[in-house]
C-alpha positions as CSV (number, residue, x, y, z in Angstrom):
1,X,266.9,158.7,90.7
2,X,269.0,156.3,92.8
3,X,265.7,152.9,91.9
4,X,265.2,154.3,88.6
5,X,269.0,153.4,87.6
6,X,269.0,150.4,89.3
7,X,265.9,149.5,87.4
8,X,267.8,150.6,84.2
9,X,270.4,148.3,85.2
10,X,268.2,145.4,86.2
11,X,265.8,145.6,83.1
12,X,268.7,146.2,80.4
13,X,271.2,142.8,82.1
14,X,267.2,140.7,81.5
15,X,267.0,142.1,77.7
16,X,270.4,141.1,77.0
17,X,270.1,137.7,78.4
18,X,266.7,137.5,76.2
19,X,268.9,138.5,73.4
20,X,271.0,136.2,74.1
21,X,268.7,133.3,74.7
22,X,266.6,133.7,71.4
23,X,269.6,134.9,68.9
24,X,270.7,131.7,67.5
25,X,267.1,130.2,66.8
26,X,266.3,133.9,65.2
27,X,269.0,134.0,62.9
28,X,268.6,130.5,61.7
29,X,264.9,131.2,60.9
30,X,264.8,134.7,59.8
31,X,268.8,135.1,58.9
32,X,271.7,136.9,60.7
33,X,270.2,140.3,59.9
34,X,267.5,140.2,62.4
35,X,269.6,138.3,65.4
36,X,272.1,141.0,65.2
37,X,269.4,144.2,65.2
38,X,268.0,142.7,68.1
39,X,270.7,144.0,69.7
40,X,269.1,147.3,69.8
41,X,266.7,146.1,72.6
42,X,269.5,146.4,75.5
43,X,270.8,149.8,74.3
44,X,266.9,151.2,73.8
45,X,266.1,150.2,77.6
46,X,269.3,152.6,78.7
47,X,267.9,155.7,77.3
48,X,264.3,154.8,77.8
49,X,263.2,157.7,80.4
50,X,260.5,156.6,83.4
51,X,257.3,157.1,82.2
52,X,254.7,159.2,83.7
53,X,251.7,157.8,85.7
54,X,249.2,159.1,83.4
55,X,251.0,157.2,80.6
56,X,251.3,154.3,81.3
57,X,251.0,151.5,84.6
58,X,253.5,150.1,86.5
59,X,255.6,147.6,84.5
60,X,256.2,143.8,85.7
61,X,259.5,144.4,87.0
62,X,258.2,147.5,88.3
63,X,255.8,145.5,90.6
64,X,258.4,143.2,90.8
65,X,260.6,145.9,92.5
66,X,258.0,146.8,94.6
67,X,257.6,143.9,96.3
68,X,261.5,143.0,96.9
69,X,261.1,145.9,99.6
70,X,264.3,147.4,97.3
71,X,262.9,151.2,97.2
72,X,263.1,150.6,101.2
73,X,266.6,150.3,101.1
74,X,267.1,152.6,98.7
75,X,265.2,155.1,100.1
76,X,267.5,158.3,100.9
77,X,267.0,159.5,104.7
78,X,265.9,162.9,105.9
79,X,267.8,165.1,106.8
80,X,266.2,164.8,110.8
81,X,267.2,160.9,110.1
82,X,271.2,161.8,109.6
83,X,271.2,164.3,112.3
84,X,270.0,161.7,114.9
85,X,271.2,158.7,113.7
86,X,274.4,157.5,115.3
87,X,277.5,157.8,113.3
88,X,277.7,154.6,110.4
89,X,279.0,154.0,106.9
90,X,277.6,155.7,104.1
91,X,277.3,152.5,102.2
92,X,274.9,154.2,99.3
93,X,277.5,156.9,99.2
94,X,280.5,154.2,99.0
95,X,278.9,152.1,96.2
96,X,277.9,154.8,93.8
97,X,281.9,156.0,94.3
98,X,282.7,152.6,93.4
99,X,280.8,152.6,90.4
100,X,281.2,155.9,89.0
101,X,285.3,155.0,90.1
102,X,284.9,151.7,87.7
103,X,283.4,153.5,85.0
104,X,285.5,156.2,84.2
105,X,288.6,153.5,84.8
106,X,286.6,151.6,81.6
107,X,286.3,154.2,79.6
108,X,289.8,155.8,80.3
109,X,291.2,152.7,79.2
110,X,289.0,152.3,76.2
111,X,289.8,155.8,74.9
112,X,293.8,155.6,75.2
113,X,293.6,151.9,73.8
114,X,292.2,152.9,70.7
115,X,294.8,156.1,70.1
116,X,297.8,154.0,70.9
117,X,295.8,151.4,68.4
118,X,295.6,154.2,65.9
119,X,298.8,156.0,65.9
120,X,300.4,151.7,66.1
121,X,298.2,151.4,62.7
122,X,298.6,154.5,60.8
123,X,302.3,155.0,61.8
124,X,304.1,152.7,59.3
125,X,301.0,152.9,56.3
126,X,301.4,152.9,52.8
127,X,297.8,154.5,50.8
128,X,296.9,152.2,48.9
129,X,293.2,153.7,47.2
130,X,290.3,155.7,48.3
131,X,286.3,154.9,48.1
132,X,284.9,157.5,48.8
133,X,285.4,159.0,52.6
134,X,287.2,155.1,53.5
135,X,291.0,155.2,53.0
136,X,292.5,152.0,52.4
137,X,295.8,151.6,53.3
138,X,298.0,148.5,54.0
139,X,300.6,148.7,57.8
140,X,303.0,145.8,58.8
141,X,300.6,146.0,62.1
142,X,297.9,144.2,60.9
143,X,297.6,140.4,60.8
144,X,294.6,140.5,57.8
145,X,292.0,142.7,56.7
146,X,290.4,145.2,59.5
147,X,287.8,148.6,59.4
148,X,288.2,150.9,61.9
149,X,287.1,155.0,62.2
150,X,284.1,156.7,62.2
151,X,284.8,160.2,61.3
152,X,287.6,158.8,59.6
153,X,287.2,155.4,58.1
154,X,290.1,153.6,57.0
155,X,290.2,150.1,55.7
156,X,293.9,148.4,56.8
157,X,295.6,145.5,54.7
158,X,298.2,143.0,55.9
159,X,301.7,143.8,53.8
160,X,301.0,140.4,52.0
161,X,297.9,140.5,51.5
162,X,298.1,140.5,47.2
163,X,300.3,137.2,47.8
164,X,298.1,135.6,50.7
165,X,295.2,136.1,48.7
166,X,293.9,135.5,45.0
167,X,292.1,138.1,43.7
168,X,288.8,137.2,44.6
169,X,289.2,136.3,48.0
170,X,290.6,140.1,47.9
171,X,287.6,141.7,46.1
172,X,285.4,139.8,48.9
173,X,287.7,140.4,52.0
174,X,287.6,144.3,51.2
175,X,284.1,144.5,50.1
176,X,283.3,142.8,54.2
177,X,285.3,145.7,55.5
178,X,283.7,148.0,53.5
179,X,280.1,146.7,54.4
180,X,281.3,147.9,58.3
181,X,281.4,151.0,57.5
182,X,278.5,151.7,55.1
183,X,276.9,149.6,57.8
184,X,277.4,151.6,60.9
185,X,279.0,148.8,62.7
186,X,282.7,151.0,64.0
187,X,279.6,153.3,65.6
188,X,278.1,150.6,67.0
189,X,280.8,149.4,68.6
190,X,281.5,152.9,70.0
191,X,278.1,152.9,71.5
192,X,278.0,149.3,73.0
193,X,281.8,149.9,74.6
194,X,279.7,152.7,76.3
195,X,277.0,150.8,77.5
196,X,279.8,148.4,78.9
197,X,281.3,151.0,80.9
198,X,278.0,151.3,82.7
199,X,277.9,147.3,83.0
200,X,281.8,147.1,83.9
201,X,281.0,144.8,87.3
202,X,278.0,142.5,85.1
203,X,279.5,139.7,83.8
204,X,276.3,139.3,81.6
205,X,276.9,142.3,80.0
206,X,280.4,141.2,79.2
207,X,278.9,137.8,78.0
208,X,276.5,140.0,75.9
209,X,279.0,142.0,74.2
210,X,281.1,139.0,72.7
211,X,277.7,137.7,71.5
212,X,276.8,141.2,70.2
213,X,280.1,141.1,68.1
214,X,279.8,137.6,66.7
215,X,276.4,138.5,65.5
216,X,278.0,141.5,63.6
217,X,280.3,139.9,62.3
218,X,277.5,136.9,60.7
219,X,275.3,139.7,59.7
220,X,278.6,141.3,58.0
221,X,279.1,138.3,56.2
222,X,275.6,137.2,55.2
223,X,275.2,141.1,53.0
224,X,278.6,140.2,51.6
225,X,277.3,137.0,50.3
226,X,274.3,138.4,49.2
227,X,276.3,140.7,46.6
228,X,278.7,137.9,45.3
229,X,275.7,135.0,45.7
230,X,275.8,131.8,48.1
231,X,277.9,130.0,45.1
232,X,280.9,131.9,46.1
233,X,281.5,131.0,49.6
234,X,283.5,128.8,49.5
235,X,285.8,131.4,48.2
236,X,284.8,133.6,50.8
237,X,285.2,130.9,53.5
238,X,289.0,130.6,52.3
239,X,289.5,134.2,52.9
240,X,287.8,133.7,56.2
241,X,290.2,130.9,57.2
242,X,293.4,132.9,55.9
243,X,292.8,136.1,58.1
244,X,292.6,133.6,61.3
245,X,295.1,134.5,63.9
246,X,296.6,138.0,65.2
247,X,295.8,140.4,67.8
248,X,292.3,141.8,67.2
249,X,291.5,145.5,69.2
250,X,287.9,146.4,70.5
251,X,287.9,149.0,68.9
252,X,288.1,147.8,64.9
253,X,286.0,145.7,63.0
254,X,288.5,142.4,61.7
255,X,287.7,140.1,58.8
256,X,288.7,137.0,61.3
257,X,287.9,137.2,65.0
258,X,289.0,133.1,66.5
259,X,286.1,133.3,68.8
260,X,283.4,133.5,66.1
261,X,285.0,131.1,63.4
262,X,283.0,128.1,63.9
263,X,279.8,130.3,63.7
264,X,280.7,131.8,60.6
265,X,282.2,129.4,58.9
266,X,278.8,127.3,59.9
267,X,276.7,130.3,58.2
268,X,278.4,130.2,54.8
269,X,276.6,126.6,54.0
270,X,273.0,128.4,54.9
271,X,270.3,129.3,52.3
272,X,269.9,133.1,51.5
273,X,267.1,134.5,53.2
274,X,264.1,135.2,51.0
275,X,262.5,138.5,50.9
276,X,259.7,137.2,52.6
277,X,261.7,135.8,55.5
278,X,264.0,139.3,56.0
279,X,260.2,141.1,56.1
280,X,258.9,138.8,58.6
281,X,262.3,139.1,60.6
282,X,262.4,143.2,60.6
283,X,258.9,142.6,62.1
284,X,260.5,140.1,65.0
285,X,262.7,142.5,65.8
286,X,260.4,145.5,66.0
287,X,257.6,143.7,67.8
288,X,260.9,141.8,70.4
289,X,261.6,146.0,70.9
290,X,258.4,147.0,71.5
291,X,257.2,144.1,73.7
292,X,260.5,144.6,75.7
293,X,260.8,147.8,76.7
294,X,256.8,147.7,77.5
295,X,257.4,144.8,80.0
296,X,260.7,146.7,81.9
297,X,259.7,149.8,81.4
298,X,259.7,152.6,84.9
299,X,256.0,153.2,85.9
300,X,255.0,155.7,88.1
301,X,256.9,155.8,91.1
302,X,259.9,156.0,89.0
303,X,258.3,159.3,87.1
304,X,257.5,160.8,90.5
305,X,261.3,160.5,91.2
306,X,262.7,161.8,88.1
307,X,260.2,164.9,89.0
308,X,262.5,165.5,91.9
309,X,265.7,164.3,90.6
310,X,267.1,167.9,91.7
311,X,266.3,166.9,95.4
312,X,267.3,163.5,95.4
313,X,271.1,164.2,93.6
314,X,271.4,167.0,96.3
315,X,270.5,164.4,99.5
316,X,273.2,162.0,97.8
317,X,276.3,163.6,99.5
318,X,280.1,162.2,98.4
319,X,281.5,164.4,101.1
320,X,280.2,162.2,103.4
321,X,282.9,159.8,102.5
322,X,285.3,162.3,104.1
323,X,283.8,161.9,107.5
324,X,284.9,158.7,107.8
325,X,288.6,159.8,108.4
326,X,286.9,162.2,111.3
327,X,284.7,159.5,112.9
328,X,287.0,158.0,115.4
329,X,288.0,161.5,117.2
330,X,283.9,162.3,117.3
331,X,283.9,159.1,119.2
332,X,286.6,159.9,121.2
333,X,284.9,163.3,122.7
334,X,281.6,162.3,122.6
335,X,282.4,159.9,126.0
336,X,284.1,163.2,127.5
337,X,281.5,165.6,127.1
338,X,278.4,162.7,128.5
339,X,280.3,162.2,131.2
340,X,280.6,165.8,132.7
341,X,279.8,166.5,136.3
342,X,276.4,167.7,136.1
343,X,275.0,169.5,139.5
344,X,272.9,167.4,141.4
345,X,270.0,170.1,142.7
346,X,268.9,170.8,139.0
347,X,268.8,167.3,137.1
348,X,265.5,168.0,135.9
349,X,265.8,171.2,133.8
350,X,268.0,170.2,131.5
351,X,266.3,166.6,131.4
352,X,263.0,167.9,129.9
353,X,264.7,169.7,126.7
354,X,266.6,166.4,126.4
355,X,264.0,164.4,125.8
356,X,262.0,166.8,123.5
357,X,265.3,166.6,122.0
358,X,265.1,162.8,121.3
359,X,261.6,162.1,121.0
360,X,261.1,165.1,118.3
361,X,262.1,162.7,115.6
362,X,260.0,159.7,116.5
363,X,257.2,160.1,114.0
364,X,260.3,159.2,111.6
365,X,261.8,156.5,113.0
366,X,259.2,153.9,112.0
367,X,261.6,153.9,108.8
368,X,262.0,150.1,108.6
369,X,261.6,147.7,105.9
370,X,258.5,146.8,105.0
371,X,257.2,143.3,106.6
372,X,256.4,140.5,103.6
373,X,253.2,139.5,102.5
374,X,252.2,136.2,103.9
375,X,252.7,134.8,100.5
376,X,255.8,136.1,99.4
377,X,258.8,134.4,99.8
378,X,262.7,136.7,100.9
379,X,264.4,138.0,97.2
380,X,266.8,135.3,96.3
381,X,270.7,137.2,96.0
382,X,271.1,137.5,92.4
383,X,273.6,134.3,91.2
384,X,275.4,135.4,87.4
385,X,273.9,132.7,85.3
386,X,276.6,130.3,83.4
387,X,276.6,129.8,79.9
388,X,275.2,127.2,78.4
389,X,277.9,126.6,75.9
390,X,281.6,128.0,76.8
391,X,283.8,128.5,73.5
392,X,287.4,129.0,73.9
393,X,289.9,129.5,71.1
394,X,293.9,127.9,71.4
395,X,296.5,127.9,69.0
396,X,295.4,126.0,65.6
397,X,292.2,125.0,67.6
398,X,288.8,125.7,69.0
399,X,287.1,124.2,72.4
400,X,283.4,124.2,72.7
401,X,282.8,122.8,76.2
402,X,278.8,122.0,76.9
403,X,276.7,122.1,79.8
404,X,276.4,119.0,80.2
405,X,280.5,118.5,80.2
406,X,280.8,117.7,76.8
407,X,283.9,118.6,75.1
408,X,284.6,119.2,71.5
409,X,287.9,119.8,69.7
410,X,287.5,121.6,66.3
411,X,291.3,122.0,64.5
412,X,291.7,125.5,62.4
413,X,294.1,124.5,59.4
414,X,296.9,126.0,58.8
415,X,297.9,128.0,56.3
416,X,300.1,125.4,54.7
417,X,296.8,123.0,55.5
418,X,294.7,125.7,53.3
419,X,297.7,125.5,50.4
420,X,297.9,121.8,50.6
421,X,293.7,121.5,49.6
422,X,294.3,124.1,47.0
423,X,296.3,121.8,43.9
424,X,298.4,123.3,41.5
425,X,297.4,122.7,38.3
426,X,299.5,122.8,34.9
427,X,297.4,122.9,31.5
428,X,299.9,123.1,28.2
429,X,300.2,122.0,24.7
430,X,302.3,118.9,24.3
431,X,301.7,115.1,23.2
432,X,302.3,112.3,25.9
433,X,300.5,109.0,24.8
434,X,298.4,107.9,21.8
435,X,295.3,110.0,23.2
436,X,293.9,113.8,22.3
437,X,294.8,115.1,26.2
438,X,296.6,113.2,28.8
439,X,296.2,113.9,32.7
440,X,298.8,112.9,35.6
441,X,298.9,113.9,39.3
442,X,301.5,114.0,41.6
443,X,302.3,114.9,45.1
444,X,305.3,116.8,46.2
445,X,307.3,116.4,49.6
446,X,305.2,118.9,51.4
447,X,302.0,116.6,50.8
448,X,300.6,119.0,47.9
449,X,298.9,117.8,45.0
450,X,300.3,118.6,41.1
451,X,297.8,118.2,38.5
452,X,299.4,117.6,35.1
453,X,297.3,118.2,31.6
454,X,298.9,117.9,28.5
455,X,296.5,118.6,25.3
456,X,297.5,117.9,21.8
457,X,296.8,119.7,19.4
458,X,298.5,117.9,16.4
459,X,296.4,114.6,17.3
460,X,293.8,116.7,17.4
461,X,293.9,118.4,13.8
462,X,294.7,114.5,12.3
463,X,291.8,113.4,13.8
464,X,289.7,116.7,12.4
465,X,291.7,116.2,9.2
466,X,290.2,112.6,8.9
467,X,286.6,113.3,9.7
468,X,286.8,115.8,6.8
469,X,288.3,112.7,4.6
470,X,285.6,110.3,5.4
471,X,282.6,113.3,4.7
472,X,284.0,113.7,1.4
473,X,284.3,110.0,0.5
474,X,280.7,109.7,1.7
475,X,279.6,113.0,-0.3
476,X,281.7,111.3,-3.7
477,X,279.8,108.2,-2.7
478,X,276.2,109.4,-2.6
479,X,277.0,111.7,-5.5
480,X,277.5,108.7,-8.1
481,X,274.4,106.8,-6.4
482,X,272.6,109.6,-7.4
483,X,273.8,109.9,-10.7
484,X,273.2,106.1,-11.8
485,X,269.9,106.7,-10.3
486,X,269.1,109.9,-12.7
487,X,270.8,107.9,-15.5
488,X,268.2,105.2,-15.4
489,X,265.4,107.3,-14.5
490,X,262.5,107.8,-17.5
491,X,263.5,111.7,-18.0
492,X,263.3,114.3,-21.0
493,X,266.8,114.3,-22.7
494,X,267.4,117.3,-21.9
495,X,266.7,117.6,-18.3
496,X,268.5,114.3,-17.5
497,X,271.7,116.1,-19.5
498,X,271.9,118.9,-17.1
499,X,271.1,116.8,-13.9
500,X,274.2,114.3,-15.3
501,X,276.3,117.7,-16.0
502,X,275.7,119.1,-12.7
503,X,276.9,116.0,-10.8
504,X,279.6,115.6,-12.9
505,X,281.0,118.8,-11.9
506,X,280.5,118.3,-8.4
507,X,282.3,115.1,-8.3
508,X,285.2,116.7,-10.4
509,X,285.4,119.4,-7.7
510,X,285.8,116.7,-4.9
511,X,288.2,115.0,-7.0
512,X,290.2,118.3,-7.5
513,X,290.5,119.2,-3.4
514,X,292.1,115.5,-2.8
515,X,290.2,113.9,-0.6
């Protein structure tokens, strides 16, 4: 039981560094869709059980285990083992403690972090709507948009958030909270927190898990897009920059989170994924999942284990940590009783049983670990790996250090920034000038720009009122062409009458309007 966990452990921390290695290539190929259900890789390799012998062989990290002489140390000892071995720290017994300590500490804190988040949120709410099963309601505790419940979704609004936002950015900030939930992401979360507890002392699980959550929130972001179309995101990108800022819980799903700005922001000027592209990335992923779990999965050694898990769990004994208080008075009498008078005439009786006594475990001492091949080469201590690029978030900006020491500085505007792009713009009726519309712009104290448009309408009907003029004149004009043509022409009498008569009229009617 004891080397299939640590295998667990081992093979899950490699898929999430994988994950983590090929995410960013993935989603610029085959969109943010498939880089964040790779995800599911990690999280499959937890609850994959160890495999049978008959199903399958031993794995590469599997032989890989074998030969870093781990199961030796792992290896529980009899029970002849403890009873003649000398008194020494159960160091198995210590670490699982440790573990099991750290992981109920995680989760403890986890669990009364997100009712004192809850009861913070919901105390002070006004209801706002309801979609459905999500409640949408609007506290003075939130900072901008957030989703958060599972059995009970709810969908929280800043107090301002009609005056912050124009009513698109609104539309498009609620429909990316909604998209959480109808995604699954709040569950998701629930489940990765757990698989965080079991990696509390990893710190590439903890790397993982900030690059698990910036992938949700691109993937988030690239469906809302695809509903409003890739021409709206700049509008989208505004209410992006607008939600910036505030105290973000693990537990919710925010419209902003500092940390994954620059990403996001960077997504909205992508091309939408084709249907051919999403197909070939729900492929990736599956094949990535198979392939992965194939490579690190428990062979047989492992299934032979989980056979006797009943055996194992009972050899692993906690009490053992109480003996430890006890040790130093054993060692105390111990000296006492081995140096007892003993009678001189009989050493040899008791002698005999003595030694049956010592050398009845020796066909288990050879317990030792087991001597390297001459081409193998000591396990290396595992060193936690540094990330390549290190992203940390100030007030009003972002610092992207590199590995190779390069620094970058990215400023977030402010929200008087974000009001200063945005011009105010003033379209009435009114004359200024000689021309049909006029157009000034100003800029106020506070560095914003006032558009000014002034259309007029009278200058607008003369100028309609003298195009009709000039038609007429030209209609009058070709008119009596026409009749001096019709006069002259080689007609009947009685046709070139009625042709005459006609015109006549018709240039009596213009000559009635006024033109």
């Amino acid at each position: 039981m004891i080397i299939w966990l640590v295998e667990t452990m081992v093979a899950s921390s490699l898929l999430m560094a994988l994950v983590m290695m090929i995410r960013r290539p993935l989603a610029r190929w085959l969109g943010a869709g498939a880089a964040y259900m790779l995800w599911v890789l990690p999280f499959a390799r937890m609850v994959l059980p160890a495999l049978p012998e008959q199903v399958a062989d031993p794995s590469p990290l599997h032989q890989a285990m074998d030969q870093s002489g781990l199961p030796a140390m792992l290896a529980m000892p009899t029970a002849a083992q403890i009873t003649v071995a000398s008194p020494a720290l159960p160091w198995l017994e210590i670490a699982i403690a440790l573990w099991l300590t750290g992981t109920a500490i995680f989760m403890a804190v986890q669990i009364i972090g997100y009712v004192r988040f809850r009861r913070l949120i919901v105390k002070d709410a006004t209801p706002v709507g309801q979609e459905g099963r999500i409640r949408v309601i609007t506290s003075p505790q939130a900072s901008g948009p957030l989703a958060f419940g599972v059995l009970h979704p709810h969908i929280v609004l800043p107090p301002d958030f009609a005056l912050r936002y124009d009513a698109q950015e609104q539309d498009m900030a609620i429909a990316h909270e909604r998209a959480h939930h109808h995604g699954g992401d709040l569950l998701a979360n629930m489940i990765a927190l757990l698989l965080l507890a079991f990696h509390w002392c990893n710190p590439i699980a903890w790397i993982a898990y900030r690059a698990y959550r910036a992938d949700q929130e691109t993937a988030c972001d690239a469906r809302v897009l695809s509903l409003y179309g890739h021409d709206q995101a700049h509008a989208y990108g505004r209410a992006i920059l607008k939600a910036a800022g505030g105290r973000h819980y693990a537990a919710a799903c925010h419209l902003t989170r500092l940390a994954t700005l620059k990403g996001r922001l960077k997504m909205l000027s992508s091309h939408e994924a084709s249907l051919r592209r999403i197909s070939w990335g729900m492929a990736t992923v599956g094949l990535a999942t198979v392939a992965g779990l194939a490579l690190t999965a428990s062979g047989s050694r492992a299934a032979k284990q989980m056979a006797a898990i009943t055996q194992k769990v009972e050899q692993v004994d906690l009490a053992r940590l109480t003996d430890l208080v006890a040790q130093p008075a054993q060692a105390s009498i111990t000296p006492a009783v081995m140096d007892a008078p003993a009678k001189p005439s009989t050493p040899a009786a008791p002698a005999a049983p003595y030694r049956e006594a010592i050398a009845a475990p020796a066909p288990v001492a050879p317990i030792a670990p087991v001597l390297p091949a001459a081409d193998m080469t000591p396990p290396s201590p595992p060193v936690a790996p540094t990330p390549p690029v290190t992203v940390r978030s100030e007030k009003g900006r972002i610092i992207v250090t590199y590995a190779d020491g390069r620094v970058e500085t990215h400023r977030v505007p402010t929200e008087e920034e974000i009001a200063r792009m945005v011009p105010v713009v003033d379209v009435r009726d009114g004359c200024e000038g000689r021309g049909l519309t006029s157009h000034r712009e100003t800029v106020d104290a506070n560095g914003r720009r006032h558009i000014r448009v002034r259309i007029c309408q009278k200058a607008i009907e003369a100028q309609a009122r003298q195009a009709e003029h000039l038609g007429k004149v030209a209609a009058r004009s070709g008119l009596i062409a026409a009749r001096a043509q019709i006069a002259a022409a080689g007609l009947p009498a009685q046709a070139r009458a009625e042709a005459l008569r006609d015109i006549d009229e018709n240039i009596a009617e213009l000559d009635g309007e006024g033109y």
